[in-house]
LUMNU-408474 format. One record per residue (C-alpha): x negated, y negated, z. Coordinates in steps of 0.25 Angstrom, whole numbers, plus 5000, padded with zeros to 4 digits. Layout:
<sites>
<site X="X" Y="Y" Z="Z"/>
...
</sites>
This chain:
<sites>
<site X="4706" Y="5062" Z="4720"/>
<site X="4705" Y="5069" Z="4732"/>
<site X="4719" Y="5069" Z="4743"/>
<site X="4718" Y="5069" Z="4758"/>
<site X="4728" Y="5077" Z="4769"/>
<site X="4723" Y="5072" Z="4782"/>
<site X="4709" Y="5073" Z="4778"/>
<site X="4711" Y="5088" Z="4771"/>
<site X="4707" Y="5084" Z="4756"/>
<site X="4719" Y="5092" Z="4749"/>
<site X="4719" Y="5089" Z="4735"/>
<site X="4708" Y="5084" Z="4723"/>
<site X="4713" Y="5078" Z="4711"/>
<site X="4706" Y="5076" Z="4698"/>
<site X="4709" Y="5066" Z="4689"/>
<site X="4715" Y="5074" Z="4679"/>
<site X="4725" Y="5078" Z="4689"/>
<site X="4721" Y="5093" Z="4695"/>
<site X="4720" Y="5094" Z="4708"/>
<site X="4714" Y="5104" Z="4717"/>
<site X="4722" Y="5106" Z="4732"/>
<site X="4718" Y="5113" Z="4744"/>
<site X="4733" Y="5119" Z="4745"/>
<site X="4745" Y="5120" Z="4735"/>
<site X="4751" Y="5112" Z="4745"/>
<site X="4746" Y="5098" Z="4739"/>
<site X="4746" Y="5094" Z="4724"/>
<site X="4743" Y="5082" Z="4716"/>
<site X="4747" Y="5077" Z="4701"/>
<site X="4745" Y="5064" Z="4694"/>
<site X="4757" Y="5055" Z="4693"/>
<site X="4756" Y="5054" Z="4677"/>
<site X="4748" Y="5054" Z="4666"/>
<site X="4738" Y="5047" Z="4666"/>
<site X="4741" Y="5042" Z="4681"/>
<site X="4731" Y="5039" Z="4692"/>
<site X="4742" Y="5042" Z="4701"/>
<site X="4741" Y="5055" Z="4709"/>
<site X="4753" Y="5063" Z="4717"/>
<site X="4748" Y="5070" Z="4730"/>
<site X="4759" Y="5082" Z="4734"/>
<site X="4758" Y="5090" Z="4747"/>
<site X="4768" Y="5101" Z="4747"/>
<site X="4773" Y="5107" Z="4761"/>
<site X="4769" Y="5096" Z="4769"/>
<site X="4767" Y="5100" Z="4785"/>
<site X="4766" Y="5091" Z="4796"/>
<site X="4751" Y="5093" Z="4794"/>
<site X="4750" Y="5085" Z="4783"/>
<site X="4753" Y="5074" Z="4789"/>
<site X="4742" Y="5062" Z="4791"/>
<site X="4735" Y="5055" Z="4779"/>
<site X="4735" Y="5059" Z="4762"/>
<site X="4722" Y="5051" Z="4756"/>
<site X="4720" Y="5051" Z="4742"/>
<site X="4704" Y="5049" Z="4737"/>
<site X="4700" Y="5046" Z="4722"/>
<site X="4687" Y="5046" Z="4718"/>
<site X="4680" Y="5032" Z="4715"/>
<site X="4681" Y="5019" Z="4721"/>
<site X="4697" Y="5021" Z="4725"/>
<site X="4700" Y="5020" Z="4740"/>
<site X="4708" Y="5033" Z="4746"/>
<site X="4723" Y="5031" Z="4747"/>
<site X="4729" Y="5036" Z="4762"/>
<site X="4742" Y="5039" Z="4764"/>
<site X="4751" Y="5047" Z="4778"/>
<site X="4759" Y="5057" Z="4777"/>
<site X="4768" Y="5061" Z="4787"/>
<site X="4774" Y="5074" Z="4787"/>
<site X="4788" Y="5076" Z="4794"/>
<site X="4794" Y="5089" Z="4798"/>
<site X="4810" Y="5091" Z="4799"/>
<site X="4814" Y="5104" Z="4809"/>
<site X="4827" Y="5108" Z="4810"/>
<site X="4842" Y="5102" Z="4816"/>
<site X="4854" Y="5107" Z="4821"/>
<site X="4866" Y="5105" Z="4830"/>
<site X="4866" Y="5115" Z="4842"/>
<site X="4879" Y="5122" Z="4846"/>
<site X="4885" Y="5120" Z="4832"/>
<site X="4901" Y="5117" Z="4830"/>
<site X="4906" Y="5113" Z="4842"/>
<site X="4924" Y="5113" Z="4847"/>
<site X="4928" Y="5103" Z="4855"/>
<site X="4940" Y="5096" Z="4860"/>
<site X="4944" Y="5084" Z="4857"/>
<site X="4938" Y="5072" Z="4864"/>
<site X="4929" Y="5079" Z="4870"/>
<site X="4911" Y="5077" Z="4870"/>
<site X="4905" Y="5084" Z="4860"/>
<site X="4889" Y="5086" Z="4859"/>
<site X="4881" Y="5092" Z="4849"/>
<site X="4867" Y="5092" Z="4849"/>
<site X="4856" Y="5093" Z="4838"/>
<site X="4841" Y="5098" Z="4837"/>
<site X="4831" Y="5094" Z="4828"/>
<site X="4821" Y="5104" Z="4829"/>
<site X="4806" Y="5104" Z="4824"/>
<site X="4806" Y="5090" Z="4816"/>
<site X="4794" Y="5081" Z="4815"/>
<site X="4794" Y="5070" Z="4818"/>
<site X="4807" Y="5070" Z="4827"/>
<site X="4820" Y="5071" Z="4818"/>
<site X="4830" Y="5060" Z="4818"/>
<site X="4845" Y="5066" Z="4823"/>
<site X="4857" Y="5060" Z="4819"/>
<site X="4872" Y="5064" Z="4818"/>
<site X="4884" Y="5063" Z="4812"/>
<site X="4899" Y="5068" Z="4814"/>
<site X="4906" Y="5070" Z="4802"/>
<site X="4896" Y="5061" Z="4794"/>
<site X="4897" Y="5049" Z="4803"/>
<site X="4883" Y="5047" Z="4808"/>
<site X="4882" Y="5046" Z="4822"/>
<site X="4876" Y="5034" Z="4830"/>
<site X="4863" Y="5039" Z="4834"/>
<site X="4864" Y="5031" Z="4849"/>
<site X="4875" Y="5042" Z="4850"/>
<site X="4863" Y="5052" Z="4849"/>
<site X="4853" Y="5059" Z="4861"/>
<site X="4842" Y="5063" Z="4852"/>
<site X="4829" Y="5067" Z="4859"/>
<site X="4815" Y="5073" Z="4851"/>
<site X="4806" Y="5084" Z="4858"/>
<site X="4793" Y="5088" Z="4852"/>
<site X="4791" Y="5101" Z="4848"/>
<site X="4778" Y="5104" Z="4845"/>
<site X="4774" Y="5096" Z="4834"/>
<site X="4788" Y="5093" Z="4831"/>
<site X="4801" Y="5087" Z="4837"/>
<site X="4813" Y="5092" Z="4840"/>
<site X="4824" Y="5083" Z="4842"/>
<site X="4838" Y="5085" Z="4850"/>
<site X="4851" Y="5076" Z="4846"/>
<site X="4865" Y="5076" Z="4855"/>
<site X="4877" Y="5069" Z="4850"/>
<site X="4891" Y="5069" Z="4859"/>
<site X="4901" Y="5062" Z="4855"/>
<site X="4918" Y="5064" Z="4858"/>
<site X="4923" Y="5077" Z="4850"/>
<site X="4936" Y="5069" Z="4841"/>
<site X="4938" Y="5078" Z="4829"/>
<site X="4931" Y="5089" Z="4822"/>
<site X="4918" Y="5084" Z="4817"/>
<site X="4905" Y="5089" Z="4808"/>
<site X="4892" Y="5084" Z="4817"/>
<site X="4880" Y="5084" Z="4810"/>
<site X="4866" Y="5082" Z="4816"/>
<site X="4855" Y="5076" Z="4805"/>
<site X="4839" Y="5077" Z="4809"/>
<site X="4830" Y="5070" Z="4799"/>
<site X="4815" Y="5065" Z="4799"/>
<site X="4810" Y="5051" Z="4789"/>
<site X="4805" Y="5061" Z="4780"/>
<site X="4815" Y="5071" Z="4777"/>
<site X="4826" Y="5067" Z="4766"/>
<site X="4836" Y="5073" Z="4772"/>
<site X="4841" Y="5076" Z="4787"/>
<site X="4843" Y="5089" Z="4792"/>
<site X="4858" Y="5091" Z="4799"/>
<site X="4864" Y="5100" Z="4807"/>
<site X="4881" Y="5100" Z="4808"/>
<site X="4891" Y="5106" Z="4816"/>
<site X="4907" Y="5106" Z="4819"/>
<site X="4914" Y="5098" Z="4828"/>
<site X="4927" Y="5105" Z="4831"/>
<site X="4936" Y="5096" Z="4839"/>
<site X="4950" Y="5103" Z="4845"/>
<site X="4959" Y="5091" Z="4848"/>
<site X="4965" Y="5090" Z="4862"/>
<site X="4979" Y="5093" Z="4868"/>
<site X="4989" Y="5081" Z="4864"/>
<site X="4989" Y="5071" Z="4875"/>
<site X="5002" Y="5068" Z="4878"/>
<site X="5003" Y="5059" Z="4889"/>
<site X="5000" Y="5046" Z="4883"/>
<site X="5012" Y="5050" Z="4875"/>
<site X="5021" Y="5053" Z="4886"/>
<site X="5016" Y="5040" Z="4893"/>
<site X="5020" Y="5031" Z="4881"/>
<site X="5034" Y="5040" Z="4879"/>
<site X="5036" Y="5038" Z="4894"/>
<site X="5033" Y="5022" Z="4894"/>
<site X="5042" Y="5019" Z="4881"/>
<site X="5053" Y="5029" Z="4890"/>
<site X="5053" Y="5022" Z="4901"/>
<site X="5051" Y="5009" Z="4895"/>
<site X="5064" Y="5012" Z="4885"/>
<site X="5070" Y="5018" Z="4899"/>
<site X="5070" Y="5004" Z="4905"/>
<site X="5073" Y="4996" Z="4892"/>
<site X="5087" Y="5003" Z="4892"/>
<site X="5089" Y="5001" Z="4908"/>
<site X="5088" Y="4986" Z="4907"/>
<site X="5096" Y="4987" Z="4895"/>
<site X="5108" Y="4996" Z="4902"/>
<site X="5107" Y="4988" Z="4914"/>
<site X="5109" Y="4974" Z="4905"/>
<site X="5120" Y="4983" Z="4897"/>
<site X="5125" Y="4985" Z="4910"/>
<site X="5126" Y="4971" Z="4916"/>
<site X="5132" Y="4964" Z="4905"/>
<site X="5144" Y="4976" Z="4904"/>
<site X="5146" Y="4971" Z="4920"/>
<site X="5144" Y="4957" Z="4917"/>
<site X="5156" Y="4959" Z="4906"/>
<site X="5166" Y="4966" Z="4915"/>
<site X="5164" Y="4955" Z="4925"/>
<site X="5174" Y="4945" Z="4922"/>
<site X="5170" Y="4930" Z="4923"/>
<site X="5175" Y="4919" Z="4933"/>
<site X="5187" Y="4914" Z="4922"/>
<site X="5189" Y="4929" Z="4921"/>
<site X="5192" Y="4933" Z="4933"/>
<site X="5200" Y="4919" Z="4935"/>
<site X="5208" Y="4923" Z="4924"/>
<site X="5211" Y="4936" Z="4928"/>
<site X="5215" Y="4933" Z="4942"/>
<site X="5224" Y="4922" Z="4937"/>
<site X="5231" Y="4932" Z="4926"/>
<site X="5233" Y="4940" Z="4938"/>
<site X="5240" Y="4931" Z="4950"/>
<site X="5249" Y="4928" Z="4935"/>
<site X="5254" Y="4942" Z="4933"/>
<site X="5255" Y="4944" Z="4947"/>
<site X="5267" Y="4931" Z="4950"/>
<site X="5273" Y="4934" Z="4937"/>
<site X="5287" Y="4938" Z="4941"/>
<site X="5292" Y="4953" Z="4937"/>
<site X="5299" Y="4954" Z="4922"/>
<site X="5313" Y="4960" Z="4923"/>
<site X="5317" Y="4972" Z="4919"/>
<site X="5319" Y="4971" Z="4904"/>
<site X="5332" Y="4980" Z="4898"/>
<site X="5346" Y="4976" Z="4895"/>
<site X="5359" Y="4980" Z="4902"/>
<site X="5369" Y="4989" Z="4896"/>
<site X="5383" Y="4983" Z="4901"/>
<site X="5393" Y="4992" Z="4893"/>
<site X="5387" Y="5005" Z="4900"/>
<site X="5397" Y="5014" Z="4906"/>
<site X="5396" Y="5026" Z="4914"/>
<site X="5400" Y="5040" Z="4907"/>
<site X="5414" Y="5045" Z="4915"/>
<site X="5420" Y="5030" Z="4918"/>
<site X="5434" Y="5031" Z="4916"/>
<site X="5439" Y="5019" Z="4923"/>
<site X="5441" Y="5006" Z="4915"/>
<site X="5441" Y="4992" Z="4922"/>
<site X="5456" Y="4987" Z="4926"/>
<site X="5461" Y="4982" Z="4912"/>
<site X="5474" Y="4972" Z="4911"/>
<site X="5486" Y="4970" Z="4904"/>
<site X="5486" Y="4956" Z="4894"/>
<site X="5496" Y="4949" Z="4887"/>
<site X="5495" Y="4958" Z="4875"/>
<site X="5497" Y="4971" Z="4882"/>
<site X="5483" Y="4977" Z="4883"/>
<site X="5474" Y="4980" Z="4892"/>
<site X="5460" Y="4973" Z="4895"/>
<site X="5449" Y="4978" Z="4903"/>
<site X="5446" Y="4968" Z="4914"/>
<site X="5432" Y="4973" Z="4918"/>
<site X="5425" Y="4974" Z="4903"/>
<site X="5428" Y="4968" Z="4891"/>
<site X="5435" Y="4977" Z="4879"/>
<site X="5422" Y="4979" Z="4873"/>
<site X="5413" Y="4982" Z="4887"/>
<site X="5403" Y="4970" Z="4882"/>
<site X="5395" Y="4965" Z="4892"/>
<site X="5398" Y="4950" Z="4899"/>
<site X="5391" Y="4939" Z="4891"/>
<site X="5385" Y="4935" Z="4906"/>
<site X="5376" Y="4950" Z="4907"/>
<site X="5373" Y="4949" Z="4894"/>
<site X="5366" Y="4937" Z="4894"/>
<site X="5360" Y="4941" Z="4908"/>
<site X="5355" Y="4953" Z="4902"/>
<site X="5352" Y="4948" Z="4888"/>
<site X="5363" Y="4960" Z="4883"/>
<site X="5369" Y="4959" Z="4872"/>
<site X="5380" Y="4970" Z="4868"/>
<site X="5379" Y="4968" Z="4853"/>
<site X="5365" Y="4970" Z="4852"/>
<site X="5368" Y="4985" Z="4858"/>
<site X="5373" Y="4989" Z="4846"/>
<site X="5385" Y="4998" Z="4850"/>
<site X="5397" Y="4990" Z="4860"/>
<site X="5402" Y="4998" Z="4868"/>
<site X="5420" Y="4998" Z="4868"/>
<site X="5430" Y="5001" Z="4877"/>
<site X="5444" Y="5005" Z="4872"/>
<site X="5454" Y="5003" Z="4882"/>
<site X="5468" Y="5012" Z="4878"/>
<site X="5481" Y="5006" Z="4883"/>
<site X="5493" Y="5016" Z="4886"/>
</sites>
């Protein structure tokens, strides 16, 4: 058994599996005991070992082709590293891919959301027998994020990445929207309690005003009072009240039984049944009469 690396023969087999190799870098075994199946190794491939692997036996049995591509992965990384920004403002970060083969593949994510790659300018340059491979990504700066650049090739199990910090510092508190909405409920609250002072207002006015029967009413209670005649003087009159220092009695005369009787006043000073009436007097209800005691010598 003889294996082929584009056209270099690199390996003979014998059938009871050793195997003489042009360099330690290839090596075969067979797959079991007993097997007819044959495992072909090369170790530390290079892109010039890329092109056709044919396998020859002995004997009626037809060669066996098969390609190999070998594909080389470089290095990646984000240029300018962490970057401080302030809130809301555009943010780029760019990413070189350099010496892959083929061109590397770039994607991105932010905080381990992958990024949609029509977000992306990626553009590949060839490098000798290589390619390197450039990636922008700007987006708006909202919070403090991790921003990761991946580069990978089909062959490679794993992409290479490359991460930085976004450090976002968050802007001045705006305040006018707030002051706007403060001012528009103000004002609005300003002229709610206008129109209700002014409705206050009106109906207080309205309630003083007096009505049409009112105001007939009060200008008949008036021409009343006015011809009503003026109530006299209330009080009663004291008709056995004497000035202090009057000596002088009224002319008395003599009667059949030898005494003497005032003309003027009656023996008790009482009031004449006329003025008493006149004057609603009576002398009892006084509670003290008042007597005059005449002497005769």
């Amino acid at each position: 058994m003889f294996w082929t690396v584009n056209t270099f023969v690199v390996l003979t087999m014998a059938s009871s599996g050793n195997f003489t190799a042009t360099s330690s870098r290839f090596s075969a075994r067979l797959c079991g005991s007993g097997s007819t199946c044959v495992e072909f190794t090369i170790y530390n491939l290079t892109r010039q070992d890329s092109g056709s692997v044919i396998c020859t036996v002995q004997g009626d049995f037809s060669p066996k082709t098969a390609q190999l591509t070998v594909q080389e992965s470089g290095s990646v990384g984000i240029l300018g590293g962490t970057q401080t920004v302030k809130q809301d403002e555009q943010v780029e970060f760019q990413c070189e891919a350099i010496g892959w083969f083929p061109s590397a593949t770039i994607s991105w994510t932010v905080n381990g959301y992958t990024v949609n790659s029509s977000l992306l300018n990626t553009t590949d340059v060839a490098s000798g027998d290589a390619y390197n491979s450039t990636s922008v990504y700007k987006f708006q700066a909202v919070r403090n994020s991790t921003v990761t650049c991946l580069a990978t090739v089909l062959t490679l199990p794993n992409p290479k990445s490359s991460s930085v910090q976004l450090v976002v510092i968050p802007k001045p508190t705006d305040w006018t929207v707030l002051i706007a909405i403060v001012v528009s409920f103000s004002s609005f609250a300003l002229v709610v309690l206008l129109i209700i002072g002014i409705i206050f207002c009106y109906k207080r006015r309205k309630e003083k005003q007096p009505t049409y029967q009112e105001e007939m009413m009060r200008q008949r209670t008036q021409s009343q009072l006015s011809n009503r005649p003026t109530p006299q003087k209330q009080g009663h009159v004291n008709q056995v009240f004497t000035i202090d220092g009057q000596t002088s009695l009224p002319s008395s005369g003599r009667s059949d039984s030898g005494f003497f009787q005032n003309n003027g006043l009656p023996l008790y000073g009482q009031a004449t049944t006329e003025n008493n009436q006149r004057n609603g007097y009576n002398g009892i209800e006084l509670g003290f009469p008042k007597h005059r005691h005449v002497t005769i010598v």
